[in-house]
C-alpha positions as CSV (number, residue, x, y, z in Angstrom):
1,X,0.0,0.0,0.0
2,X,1.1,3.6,-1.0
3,X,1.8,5.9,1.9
4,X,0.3,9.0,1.6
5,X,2.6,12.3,2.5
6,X,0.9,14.5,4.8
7,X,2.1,18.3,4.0
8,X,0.1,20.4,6.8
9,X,0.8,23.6,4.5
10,X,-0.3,23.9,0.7
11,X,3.1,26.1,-0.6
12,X,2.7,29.0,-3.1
13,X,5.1,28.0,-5.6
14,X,6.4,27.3,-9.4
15,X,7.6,23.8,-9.8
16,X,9.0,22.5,-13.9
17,X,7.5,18.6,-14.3
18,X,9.1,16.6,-17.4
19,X,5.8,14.6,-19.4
20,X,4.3,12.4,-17.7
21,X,5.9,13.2,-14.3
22,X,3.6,12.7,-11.4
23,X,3.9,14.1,-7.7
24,X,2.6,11.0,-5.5
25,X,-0.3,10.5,-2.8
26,X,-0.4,13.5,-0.4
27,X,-2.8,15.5,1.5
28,X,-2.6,19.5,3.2
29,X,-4.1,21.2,5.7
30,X,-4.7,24.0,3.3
31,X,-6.6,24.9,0.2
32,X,-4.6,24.5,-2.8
33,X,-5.1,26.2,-6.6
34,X,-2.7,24.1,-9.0
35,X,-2.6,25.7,-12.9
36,X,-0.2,24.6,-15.2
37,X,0.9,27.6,-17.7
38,X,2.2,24.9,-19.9
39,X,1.5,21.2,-20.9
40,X,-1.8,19.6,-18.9
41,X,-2.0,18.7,-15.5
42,X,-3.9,16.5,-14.0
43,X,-4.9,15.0,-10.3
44,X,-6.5,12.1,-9.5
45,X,-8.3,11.2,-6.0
46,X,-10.5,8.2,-5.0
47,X,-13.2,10.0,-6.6
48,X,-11.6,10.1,-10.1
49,X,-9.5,12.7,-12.3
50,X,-10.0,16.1,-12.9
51,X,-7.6,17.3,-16.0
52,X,-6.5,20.9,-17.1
53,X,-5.1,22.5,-19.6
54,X,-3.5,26.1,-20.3
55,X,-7.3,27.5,-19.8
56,X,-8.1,25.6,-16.7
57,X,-6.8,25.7,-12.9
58,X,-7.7,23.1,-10.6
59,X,-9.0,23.2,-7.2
60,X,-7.9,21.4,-4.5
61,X,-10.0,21.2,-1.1
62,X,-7.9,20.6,2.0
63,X,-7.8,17.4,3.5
64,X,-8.6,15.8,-0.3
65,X,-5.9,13.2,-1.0
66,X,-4.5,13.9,-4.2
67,X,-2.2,13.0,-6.6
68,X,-0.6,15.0,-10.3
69,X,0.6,14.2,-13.3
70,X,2.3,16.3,-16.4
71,X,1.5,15.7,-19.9
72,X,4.0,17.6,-21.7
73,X,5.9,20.5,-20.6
74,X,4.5,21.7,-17.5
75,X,4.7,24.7,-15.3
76,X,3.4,24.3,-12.1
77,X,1.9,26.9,-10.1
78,X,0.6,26.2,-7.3
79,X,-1.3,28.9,-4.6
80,X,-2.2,27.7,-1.3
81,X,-4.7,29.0,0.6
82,X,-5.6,28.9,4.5
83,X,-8.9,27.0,5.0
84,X,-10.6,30.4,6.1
85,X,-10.0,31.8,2.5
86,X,-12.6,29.2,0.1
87,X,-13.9,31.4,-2.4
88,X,-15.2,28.8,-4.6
89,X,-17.3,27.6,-1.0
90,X,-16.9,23.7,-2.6
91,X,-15.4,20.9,-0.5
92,X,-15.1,18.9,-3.4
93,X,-12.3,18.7,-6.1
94,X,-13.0,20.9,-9.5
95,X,-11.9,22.7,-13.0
96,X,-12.6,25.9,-13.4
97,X,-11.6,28.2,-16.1
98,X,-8.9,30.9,-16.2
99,X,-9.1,33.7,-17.9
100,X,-6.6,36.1,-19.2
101,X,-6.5,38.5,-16.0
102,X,-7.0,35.1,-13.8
103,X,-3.7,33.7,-15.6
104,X,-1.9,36.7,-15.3
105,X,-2.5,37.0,-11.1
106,X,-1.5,33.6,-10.6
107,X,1.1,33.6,-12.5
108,X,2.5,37.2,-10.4
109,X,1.5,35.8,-7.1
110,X,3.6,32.9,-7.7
111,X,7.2,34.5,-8.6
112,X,7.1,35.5,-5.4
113,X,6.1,33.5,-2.3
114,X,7.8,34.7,0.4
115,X,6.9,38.2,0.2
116,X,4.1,39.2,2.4
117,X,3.8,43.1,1.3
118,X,0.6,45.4,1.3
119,X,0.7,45.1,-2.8
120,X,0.7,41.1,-2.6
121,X,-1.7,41.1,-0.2
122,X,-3.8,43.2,-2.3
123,X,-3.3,41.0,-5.5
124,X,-4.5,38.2,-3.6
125,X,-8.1,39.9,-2.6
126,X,-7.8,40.2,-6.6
127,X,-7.0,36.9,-7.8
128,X,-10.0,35.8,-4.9
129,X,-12.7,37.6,-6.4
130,X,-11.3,36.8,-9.8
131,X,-12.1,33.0,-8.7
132,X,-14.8,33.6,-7.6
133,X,-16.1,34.6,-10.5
134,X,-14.4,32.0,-12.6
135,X,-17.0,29.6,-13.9
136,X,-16.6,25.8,-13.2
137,X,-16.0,23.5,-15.8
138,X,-17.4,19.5,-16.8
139,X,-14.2,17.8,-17.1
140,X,-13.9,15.7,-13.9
141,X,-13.8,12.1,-15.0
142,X,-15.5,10.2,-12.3
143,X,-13.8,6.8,-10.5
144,X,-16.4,3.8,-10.0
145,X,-16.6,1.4,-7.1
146,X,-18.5,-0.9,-8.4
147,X,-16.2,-3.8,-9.3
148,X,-19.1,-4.3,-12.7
149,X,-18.4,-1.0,-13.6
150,X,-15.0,-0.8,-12.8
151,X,-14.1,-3.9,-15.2
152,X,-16.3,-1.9,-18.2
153,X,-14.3,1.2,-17.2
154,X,-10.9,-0.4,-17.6
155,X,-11.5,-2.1,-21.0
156,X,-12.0,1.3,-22.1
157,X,-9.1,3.2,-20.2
158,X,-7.2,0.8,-22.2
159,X,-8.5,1.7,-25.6
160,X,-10.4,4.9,-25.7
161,X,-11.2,3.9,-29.3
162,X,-12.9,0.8,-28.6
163,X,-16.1,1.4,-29.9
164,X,-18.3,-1.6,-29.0
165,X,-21.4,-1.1,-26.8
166,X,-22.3,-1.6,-22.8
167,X,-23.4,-4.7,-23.2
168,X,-20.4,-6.2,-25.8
169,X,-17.7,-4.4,-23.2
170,X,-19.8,-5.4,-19.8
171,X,-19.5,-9.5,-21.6
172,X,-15.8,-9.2,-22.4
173,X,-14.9,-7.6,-19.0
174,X,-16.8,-10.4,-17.6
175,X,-19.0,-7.9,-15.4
176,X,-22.1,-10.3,-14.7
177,X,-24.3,-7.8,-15.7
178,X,-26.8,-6.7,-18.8
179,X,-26.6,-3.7,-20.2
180,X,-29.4,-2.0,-18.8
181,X,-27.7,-3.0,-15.1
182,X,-24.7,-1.0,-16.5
183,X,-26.1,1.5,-18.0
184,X,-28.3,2.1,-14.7
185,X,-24.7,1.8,-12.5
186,X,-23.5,4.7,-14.7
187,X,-26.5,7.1,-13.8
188,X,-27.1,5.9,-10.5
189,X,-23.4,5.9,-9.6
190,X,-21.4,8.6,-12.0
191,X,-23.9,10.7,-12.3
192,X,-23.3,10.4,-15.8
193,X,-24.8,8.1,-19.1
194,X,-22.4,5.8,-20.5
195,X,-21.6,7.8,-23.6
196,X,-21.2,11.0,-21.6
197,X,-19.0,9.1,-19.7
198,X,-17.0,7.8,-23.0
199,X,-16.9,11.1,-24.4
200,X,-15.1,12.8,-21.4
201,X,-12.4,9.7,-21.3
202,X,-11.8,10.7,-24.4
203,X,-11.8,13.9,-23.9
204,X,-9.3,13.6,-21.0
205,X,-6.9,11.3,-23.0
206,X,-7.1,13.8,-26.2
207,X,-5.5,16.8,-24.1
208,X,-3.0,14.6,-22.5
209,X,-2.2,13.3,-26.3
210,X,-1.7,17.1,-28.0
211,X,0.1,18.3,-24.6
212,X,2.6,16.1,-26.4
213,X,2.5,17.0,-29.7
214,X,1.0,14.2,-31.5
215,X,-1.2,15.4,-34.6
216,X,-5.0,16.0,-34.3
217,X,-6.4,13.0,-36.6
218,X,-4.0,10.5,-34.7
219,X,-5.8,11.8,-31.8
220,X,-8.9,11.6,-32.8
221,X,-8.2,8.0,-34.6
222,X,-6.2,7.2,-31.1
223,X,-9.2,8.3,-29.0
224,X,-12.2,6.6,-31.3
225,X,-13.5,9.6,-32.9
226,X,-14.7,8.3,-36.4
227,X,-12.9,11.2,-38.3
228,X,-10.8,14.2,-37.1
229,X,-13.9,16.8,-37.9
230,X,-15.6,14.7,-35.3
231,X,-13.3,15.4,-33.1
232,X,-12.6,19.0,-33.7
233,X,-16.4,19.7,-33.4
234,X,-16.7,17.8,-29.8
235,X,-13.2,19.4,-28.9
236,X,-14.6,22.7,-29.7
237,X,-17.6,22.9,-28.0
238,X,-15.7,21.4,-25.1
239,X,-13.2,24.2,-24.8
240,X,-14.1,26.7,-26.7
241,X,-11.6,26.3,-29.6
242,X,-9.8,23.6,-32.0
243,X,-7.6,21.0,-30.6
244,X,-4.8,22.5,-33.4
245,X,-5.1,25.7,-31.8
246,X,-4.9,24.9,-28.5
247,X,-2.6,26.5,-25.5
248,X,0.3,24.8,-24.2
249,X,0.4,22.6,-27.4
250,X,3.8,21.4,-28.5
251,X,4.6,22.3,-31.9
């Protein structure tokens, strides 16, 4: 079993993270904000994996076990924050987007962690009302428990592009259960239908594949998208643009 790292206090800092670099298990006292300004991060709890790209920042409840991961590139820049400060009130993990002036403050409150001065202290009230503000975003990937779901989930965390249907995946992963079982498991359970749920694992595994540079119809043929058009319309009304325009992605 994995020991989990107990850091009491959530540092303000800039960490560098190679691809596919991941920080391990670990819990804090605090309140954490974690935006990569390059590449895609992502963090994964019991409850599943939120992922983020240039346009995202990720929040971190205290006390929520945790644990990142880099595709491509990545700046890290982490803000913690004292449990009295929560201005997104959630107790749960979650996306939300960042704007230009959002990107900018962390990015300036981070250069600098040590200094406690009236005009940091100041930026922070800013960058708090700024998330507050900052709309939440759908691209937390849930975890199962259910060891019938769990075996349909895996086939497909294997090969995103497998395209068969609940019932064909719950029979080869041996699940014991018909499709409407499964398909009632994914409501009941991930809140979510079964091709919702598809979509977003996809989704998740097409960021982490252009944070490394590799071309948009390889990752729509990679992630099960039956053309790359496909893909670029599901990407864009995702995140608001094309996956060949998108920030932090390697040339």
């Amino acid at each position: 079993m994995q020991k989990i790292r107990h850091t009491p206090r959530a540092a303000t800092s800039i960490r560098a993270l190679d691809t596919h670099v991941g920080i391990d298990p670990h819990r804090h006292d605090d309140h954490q904000i974690a935006y990569a300004a390059s590449g895609v991060l992502s963090i994964t709890t019991d409850a599943g994996t939120w992922v983020a790209p240039t346009t995202r920042a990720l929040w971190i409840p205290a006390g929520t076990v945790h644990e990142h991961r880099a595709y491509g590139r990545t700046d890290l820049h982490s803000v913690g924050l004292p449990t009295r400060l929560n201005p997104l009130s959630l107790d749960t993990p979650a996306v939300i987007a960042v704007g230009p002036l959002l990107r900018e403050l962390i990015l300036a409150y981070t250069r600098a962690p040590e200094d406690d001065g009236p005009e940091r202290r100041r930026m922070l009230g800013v960058l708090l009302d700024q998330l507050r503000a900052a709309p939440l975003q759908p691209l937390h990937l849930p975890a199962p428990a259910d060891p019938r779901l769990a075996a349909v989930c895996a086939l497909l965390h294997a090969d995103p592009a497998d395209s068969r249907g609940l019932a064909a995946l719950g029979a080869a992963a041996g699940a014991g259960a018909g499709e409407r079982t499964l398909s009632r498991l994914f409501r009941a359970e991930l809140g979510m239908t079964f091709p919702q749920w598809r979509t977003q694992l996809r989704l998740h595994q097409a960021l982490r594949l252009l944070a490394v540079g590799t071309p948009v119809t390889a990752v729509a043929h990679r992630c099960g998208w039956s053309s790359a058009s496909a893909f670029i319309d599901v990407f864009r009304r995702a995140f608001g643009h094309t996956p060949g325009t998108h920030p932090g992605r390697l040339p």
